[in-house]
C-alpha positions as CSV (number, residue, x, y, z in Angstrom):
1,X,-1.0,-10.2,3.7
2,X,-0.6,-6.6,3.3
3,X,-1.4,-6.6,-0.4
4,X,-5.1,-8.2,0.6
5,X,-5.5,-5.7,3.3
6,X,-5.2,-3.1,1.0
7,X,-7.6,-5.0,-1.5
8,X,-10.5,-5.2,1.1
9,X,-10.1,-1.6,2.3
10,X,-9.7,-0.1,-1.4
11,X,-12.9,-2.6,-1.8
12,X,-14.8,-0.5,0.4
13,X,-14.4,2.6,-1.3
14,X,-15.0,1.2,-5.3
15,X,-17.9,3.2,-5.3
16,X,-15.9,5.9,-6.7
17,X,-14.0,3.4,-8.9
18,X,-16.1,2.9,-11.8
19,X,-15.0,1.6,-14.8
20,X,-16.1,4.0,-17.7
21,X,-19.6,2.8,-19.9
22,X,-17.2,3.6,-23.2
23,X,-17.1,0.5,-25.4
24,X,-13.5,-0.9,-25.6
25,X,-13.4,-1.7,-29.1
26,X,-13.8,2.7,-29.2
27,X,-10.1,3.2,-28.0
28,X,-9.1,1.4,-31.2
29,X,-9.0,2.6,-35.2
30,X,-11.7,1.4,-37.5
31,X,-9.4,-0.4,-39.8
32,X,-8.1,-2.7,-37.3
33,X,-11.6,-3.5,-35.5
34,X,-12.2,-4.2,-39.0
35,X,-9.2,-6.5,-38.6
36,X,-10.5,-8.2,-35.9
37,X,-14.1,-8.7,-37.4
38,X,-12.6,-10.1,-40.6
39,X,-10.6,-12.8,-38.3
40,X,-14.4,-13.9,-36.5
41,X,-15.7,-14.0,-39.8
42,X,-13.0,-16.3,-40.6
43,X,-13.0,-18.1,-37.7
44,X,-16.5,-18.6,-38.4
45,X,-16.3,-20.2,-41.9
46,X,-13.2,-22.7,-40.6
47,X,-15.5,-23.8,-38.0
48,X,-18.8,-24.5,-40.8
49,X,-16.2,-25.9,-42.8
50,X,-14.2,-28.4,-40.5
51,X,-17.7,-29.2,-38.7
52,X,-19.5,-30.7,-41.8
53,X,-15.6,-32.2,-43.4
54,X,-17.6,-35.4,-42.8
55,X,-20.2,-34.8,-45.6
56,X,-18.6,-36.5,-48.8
57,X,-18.8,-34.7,-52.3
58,X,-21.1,-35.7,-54.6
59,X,-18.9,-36.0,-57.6
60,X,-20.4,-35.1,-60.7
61,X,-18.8,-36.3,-64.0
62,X,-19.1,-35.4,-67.7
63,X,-16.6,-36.8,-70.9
64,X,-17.2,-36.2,-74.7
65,X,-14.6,-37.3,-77.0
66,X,-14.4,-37.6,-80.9
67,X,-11.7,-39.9,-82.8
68,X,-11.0,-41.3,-86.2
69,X,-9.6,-44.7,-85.9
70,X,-8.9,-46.0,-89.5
71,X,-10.4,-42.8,-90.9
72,X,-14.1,-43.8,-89.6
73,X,-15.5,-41.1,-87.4
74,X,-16.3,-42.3,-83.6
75,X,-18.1,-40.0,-80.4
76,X,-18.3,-40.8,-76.7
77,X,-20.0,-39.3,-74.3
78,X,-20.4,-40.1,-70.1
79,X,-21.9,-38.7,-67.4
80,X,-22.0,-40.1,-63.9
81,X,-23.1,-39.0,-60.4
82,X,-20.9,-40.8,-57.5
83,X,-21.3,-40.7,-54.0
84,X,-19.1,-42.5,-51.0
85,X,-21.0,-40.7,-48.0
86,X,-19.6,-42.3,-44.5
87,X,-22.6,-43.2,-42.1
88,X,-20.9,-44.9,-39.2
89,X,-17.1,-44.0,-37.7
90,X,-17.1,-45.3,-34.3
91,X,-18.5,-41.9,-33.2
92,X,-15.5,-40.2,-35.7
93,X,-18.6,-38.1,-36.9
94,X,-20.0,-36.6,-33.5
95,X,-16.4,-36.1,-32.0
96,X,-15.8,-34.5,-35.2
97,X,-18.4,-31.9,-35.0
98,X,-17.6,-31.1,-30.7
99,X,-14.0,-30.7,-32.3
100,X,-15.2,-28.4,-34.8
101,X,-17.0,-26.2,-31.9
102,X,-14.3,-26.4,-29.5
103,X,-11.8,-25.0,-31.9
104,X,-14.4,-22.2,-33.0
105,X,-14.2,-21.2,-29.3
106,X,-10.4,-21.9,-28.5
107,X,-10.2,-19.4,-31.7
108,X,-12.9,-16.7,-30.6
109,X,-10.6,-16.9,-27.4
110,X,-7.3,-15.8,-29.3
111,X,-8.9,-13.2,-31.5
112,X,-10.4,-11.6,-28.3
113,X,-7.0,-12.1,-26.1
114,X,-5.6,-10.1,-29.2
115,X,-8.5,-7.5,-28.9
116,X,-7.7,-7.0,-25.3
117,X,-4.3,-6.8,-25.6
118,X,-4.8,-4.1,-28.7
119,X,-7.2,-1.8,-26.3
120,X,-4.9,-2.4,-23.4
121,X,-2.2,-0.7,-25.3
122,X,-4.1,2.4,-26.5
123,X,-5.6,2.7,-23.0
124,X,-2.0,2.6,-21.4
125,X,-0.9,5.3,-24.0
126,X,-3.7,7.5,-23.2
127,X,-2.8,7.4,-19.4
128,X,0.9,7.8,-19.6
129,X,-0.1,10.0,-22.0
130,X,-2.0,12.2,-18.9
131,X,0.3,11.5,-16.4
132,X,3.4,13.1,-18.7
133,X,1.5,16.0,-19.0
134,X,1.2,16.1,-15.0
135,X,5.3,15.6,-14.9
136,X,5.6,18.0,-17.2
137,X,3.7,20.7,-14.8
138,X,5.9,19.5,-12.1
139,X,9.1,19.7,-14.1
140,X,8.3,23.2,-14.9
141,X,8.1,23.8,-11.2
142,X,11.1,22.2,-10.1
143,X,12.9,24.5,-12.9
144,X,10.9,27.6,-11.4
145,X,12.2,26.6,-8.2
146,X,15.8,26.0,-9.6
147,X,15.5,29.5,-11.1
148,X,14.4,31.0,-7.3
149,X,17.3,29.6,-5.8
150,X,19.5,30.6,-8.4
151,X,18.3,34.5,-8.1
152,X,19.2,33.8,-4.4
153,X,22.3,32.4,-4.8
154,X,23.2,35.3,-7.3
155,X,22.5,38.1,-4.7
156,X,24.5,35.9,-1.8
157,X,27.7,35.5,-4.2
158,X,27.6,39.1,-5.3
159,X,27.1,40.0,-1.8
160,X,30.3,38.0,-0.7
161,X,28.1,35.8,1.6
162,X,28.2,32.6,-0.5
163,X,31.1,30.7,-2.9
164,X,31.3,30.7,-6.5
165,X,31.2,26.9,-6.4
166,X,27.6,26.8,-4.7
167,X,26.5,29.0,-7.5
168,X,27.9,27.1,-10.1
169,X,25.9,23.8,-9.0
170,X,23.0,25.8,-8.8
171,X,23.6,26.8,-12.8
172,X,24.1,23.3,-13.4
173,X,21.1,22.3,-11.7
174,X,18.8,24.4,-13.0
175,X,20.3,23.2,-16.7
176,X,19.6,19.5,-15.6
177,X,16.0,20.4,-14.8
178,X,15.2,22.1,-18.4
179,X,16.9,18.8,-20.0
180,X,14.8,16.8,-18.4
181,X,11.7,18.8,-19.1
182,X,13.0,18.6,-22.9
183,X,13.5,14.8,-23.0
184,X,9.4,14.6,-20.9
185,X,8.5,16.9,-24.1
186,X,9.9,14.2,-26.5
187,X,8.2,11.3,-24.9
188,X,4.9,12.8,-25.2
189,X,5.3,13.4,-28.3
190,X,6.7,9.4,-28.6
191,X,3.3,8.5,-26.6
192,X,0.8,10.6,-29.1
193,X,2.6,9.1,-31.8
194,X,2.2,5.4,-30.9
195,X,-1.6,6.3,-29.6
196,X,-2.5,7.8,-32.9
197,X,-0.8,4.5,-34.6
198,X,-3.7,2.3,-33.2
199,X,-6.7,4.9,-32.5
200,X,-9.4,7.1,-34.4
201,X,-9.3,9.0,-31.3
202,X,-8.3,12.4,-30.5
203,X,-6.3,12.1,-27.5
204,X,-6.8,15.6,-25.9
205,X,-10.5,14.2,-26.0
206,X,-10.6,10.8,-25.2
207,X,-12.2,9.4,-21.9
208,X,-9.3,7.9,-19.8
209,X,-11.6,5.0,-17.9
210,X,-11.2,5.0,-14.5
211,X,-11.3,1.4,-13.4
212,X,-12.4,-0.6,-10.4
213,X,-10.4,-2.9,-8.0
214,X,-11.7,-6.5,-8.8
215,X,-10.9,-9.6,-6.2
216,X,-8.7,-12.4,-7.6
217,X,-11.7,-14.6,-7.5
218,X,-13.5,-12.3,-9.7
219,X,-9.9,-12.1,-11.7
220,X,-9.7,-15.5,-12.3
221,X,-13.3,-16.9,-12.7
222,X,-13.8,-13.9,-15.6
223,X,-10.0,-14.5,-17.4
224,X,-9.8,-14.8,-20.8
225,X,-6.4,-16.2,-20.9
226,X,-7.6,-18.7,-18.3
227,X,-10.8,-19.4,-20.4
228,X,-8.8,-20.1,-23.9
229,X,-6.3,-22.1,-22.1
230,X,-9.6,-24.0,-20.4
231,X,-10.8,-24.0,-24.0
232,X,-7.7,-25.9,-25.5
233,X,-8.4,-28.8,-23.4
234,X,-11.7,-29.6,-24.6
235,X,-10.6,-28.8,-28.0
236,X,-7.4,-31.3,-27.7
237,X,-9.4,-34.3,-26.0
238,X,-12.0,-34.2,-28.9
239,X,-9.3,-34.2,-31.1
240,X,-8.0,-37.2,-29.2
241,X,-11.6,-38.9,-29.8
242,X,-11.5,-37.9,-33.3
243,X,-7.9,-39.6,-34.0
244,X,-9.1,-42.7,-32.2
245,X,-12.0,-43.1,-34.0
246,X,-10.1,-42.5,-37.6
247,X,-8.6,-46.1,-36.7
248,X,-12.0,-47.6,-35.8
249,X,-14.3,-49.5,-38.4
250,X,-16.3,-47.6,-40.6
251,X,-19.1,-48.1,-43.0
252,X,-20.0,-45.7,-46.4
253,X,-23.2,-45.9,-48.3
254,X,-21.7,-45.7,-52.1
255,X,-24.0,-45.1,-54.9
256,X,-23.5,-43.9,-58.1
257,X,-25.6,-43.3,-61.6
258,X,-24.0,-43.0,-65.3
259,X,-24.5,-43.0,-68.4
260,X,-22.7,-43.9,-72.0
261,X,-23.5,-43.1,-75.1
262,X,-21.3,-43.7,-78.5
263,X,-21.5,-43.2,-82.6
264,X,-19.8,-44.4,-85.2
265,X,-20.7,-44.5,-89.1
266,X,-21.4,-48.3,-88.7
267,X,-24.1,-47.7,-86.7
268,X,-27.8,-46.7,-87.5
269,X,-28.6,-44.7,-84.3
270,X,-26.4,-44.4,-81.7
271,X,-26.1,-47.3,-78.7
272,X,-26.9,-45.5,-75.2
273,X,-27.0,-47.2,-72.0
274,X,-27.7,-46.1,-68.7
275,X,-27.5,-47.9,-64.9
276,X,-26.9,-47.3,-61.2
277,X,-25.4,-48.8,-58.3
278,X,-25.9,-48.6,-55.0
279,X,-24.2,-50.7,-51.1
280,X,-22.2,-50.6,-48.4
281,X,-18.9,-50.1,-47.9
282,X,-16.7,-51.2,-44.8
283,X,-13.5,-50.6,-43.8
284,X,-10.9,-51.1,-41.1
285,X,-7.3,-49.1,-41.0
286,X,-4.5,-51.2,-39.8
287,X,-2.0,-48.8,-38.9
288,X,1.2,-49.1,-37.6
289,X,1.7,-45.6,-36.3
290,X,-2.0,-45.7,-34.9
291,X,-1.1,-46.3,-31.5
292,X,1.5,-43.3,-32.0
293,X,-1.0,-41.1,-33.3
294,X,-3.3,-41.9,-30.9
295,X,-0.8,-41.6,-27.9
296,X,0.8,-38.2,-29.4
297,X,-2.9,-36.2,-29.2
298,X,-3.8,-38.1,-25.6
299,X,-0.1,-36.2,-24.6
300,X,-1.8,-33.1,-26.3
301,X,-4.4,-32.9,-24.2
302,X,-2.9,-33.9,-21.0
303,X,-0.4,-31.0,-21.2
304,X,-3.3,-28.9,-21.8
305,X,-4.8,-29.7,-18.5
306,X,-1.0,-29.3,-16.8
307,X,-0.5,-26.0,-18.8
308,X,-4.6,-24.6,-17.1
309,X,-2.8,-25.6,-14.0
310,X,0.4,-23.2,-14.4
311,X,-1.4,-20.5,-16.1
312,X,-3.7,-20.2,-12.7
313,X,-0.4,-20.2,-10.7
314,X,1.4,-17.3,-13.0
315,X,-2.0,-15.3,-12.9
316,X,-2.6,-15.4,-9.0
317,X,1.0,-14.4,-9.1
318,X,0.2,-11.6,-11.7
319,X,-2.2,-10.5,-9.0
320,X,-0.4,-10.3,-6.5
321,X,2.1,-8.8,-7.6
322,X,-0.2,-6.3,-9.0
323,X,-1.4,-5.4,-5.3
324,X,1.8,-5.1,-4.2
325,X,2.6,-2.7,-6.5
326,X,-0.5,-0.8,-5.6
327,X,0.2,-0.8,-2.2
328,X,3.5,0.8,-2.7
329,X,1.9,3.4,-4.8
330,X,-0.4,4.3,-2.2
331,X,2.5,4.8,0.3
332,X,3.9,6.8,-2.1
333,X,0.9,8.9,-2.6
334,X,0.1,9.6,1.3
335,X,3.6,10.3,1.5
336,X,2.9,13.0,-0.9
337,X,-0.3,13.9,0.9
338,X,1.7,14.2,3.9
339,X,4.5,16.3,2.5
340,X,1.5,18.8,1.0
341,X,0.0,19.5,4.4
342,X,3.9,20.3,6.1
343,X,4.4,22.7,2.7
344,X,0.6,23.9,3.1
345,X,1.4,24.7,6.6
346,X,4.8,26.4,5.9
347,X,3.6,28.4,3.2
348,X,0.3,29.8,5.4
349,X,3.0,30.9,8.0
350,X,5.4,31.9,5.6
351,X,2.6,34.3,3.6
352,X,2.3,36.1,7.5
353,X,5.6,36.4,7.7
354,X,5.9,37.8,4.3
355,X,3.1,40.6,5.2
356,X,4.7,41.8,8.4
357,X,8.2,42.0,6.2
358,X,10.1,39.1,7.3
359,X,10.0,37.2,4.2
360,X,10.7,37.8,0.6
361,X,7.9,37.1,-2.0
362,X,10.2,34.5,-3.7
363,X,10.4,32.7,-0.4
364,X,6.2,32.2,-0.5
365,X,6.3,31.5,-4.4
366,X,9.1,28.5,-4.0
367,X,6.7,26.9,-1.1
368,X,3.5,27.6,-3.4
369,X,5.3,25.7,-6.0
370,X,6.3,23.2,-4.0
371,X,2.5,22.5,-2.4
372,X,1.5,22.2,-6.0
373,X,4.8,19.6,-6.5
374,X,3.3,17.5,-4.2
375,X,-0.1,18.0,-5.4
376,X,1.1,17.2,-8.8
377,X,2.6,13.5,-7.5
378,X,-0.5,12.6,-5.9
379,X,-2.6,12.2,-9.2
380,X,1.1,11.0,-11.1
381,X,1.1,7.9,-8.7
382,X,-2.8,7.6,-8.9
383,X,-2.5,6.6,-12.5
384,X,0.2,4.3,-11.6
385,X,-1.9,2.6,-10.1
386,X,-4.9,3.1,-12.6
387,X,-1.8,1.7,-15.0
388,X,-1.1,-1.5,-12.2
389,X,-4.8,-2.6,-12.7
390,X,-4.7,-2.3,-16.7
391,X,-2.7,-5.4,-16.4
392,X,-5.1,-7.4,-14.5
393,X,-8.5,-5.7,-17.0
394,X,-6.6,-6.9,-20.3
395,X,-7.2,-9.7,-19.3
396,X,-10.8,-9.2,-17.2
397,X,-14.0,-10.1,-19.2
398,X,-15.7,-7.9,-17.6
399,X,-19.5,-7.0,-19.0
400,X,-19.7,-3.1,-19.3
């Protein structure tokens, strides 16, 4: 396919493609990273928390009370110390902890697809960001070139050699042009605004990275939306061994200590006692919805395989389609290229021409303008393609 052609030849040349040694998490402010580090710390306590949920309390207990039944004085005191620790679960314990992992990753996975997608953003903005300044430098040459060829028409109507209606569209033209340079003014300032939104950075200072053309097996084998969705199904077939085993025997080793102690005005000291008790406890849930339960997580975790399966077919189509798009931009670009040499060539004639007398000095300035147009679209289509593979690296693990 065309698209891979072009992959293998830009291949060759990724030399010059390097993506930039900047850390990612730079492009964004200090108060979300802070965000995001305040999730994995969360993340990380969940995880602690849901793998040890099978460690049982140890309940502590302590009563006083005081009372006058038939006006004679009475105390009561207890403590106790109770414990209903399960030992055995039909392997409910060790698929309980793999769950606990596998959702610690599954959630490391969202908070960094979130990260990505956060640096993606302030990445894109600094880019467009570049590339409107380029458009703006070509807009103000268009409307220096409008302006030319308004001067000309001026002297051909006031000459009698041209029609007011030519000169009219000329005027009209030129007033196009300066709206449009107004309205590329107003989206920069759009572009800063949003940038500045999610970044510490100074824009006019920022490194713009300047990335490398990856292969879709290197696309695929380092995705992060590929890996959490990988992630899910490990996370919902433990989950499925976990609800099985919740319907499985199970044995607890209870024990217990307490203590009583009482007074009342009958008594000469007070009566105190003291015991424990320690065993085994059993047990066996007959459910009705069991087999529900258990059949509505296996469903959980088949989808999850089905859903690994679609999300590889949506992001070989992501790349693809990405390529494509590259491809087109290149044409684009030569096209440019080519365009510069004819206006380069045109204006080197033009500039003799214009020293023996035969052309007017606006005549060399609108083709000088006009190389630098075209010199102008070849970098404006270059970071449209820089902005083509930002899809594909917000979603690229890539070590840096």
């Amino acid at each position: 396919m065309k698209a891979l052609y072009l992959l293998i030849v830009l291949l060759a040349l990724s030399s010059t493609l390097l993506f930039s040694d900047e850390k990612l998490d730079s492009y964004i402010s200090k108060n979300k990273k802070e965000q995001f580090r305040y999730d994995q710390d969360k993340n990380e306590a969940e995880s602690s928390k849901l793998r040890d949920s099978w460690i049982a309390p140890l309940n502590l207990n302590y009563s006083f009370s005081k009372s006058n039944p038939f006006g004679d004085q009475q105390t009561n005191e207890n403590a106790s110390i109770k414990m209903d620790q399960p030992i055995f679960q039909s392997g409910g314990i060790y698929f309980g902890i793999k769950f606990a992992e596998a959702s610690k990753i599954y959630a490391d996975y969202s908070i960094d697809v979130a990260k990505r997608k956060l640096v993606k953003d302030a990445i894109s903005l600094l880019m467009q960001i570049k590339q409107i300044d380029l458009k703006i430098a070509k807009q103000n040459l268009l409307i220096k070139n409008s302006e030319i060829s308004l001067a000309q028409k001026k002297e051909d109507y006031l000459s009698g050699q041209l029609d007011s209606g030519f000169l009219d569209s000329a005027i009209v033209e030129r007033n196009i042009l300066i709206q449009s340079l107004y309205d590329l003014e107003t989206n920069k300032e759009r572009l800063i605004s949003r940038f500045n939104a999610i970044s510490d950075m100074n824009y006019k200072e920022a490194l713009v990275p300047n990335l490398k053309l990856i292969s879709e097996s290197q696309f695929l084998e380092q995705n992060i939306v590929l890996g959490m969705s990988e992630s899910e199904i490990v996370k919902n077939r433990y989950f499925n061994d976990v609800i099985l085993a919740k319907y499985l025997p199970k044995v607890n080793f209870t024990a217990g200590y307490n203590w009583d102690k009482s007074d009342t005005v009958y008594q000469f000291g007070s009566n105190e006692k003291d015991y424990y008790n320690f065993g085994f406890k059993v047990n066996l849930p007959i459910d009705i919805n069991s087999f529900r339960d258990v059949e509505s997580s296996k469903i959980d975790y088949l989808k999850a395989k089905l859903v690994v399966e679609d999300r590889k077919r949506e992001l070989k189509a992501i790349f693809e389609q990405v390529m494509q798009n590259i491809e087109n931009f290149e044409k684009k670009k030569q096209l440019s290229v080519e365009n510069r040499d004819i206006y380069e060539k045109l204006l080197e004639d033009t500039k003799e021409l214009f020293s023996a007398g035969y052309k007017a000095e606006f005549d060399v300035e609108l083709l000088q303008n006009s190389v630098n147009i075209q010199k102008g679209d070849v970098e404006i289509y270059e970071i449209d393609k820089q902005l083509e593979l930002l899809t594909l690296y917000e979603m690229y693990k890539d070590e840096i």
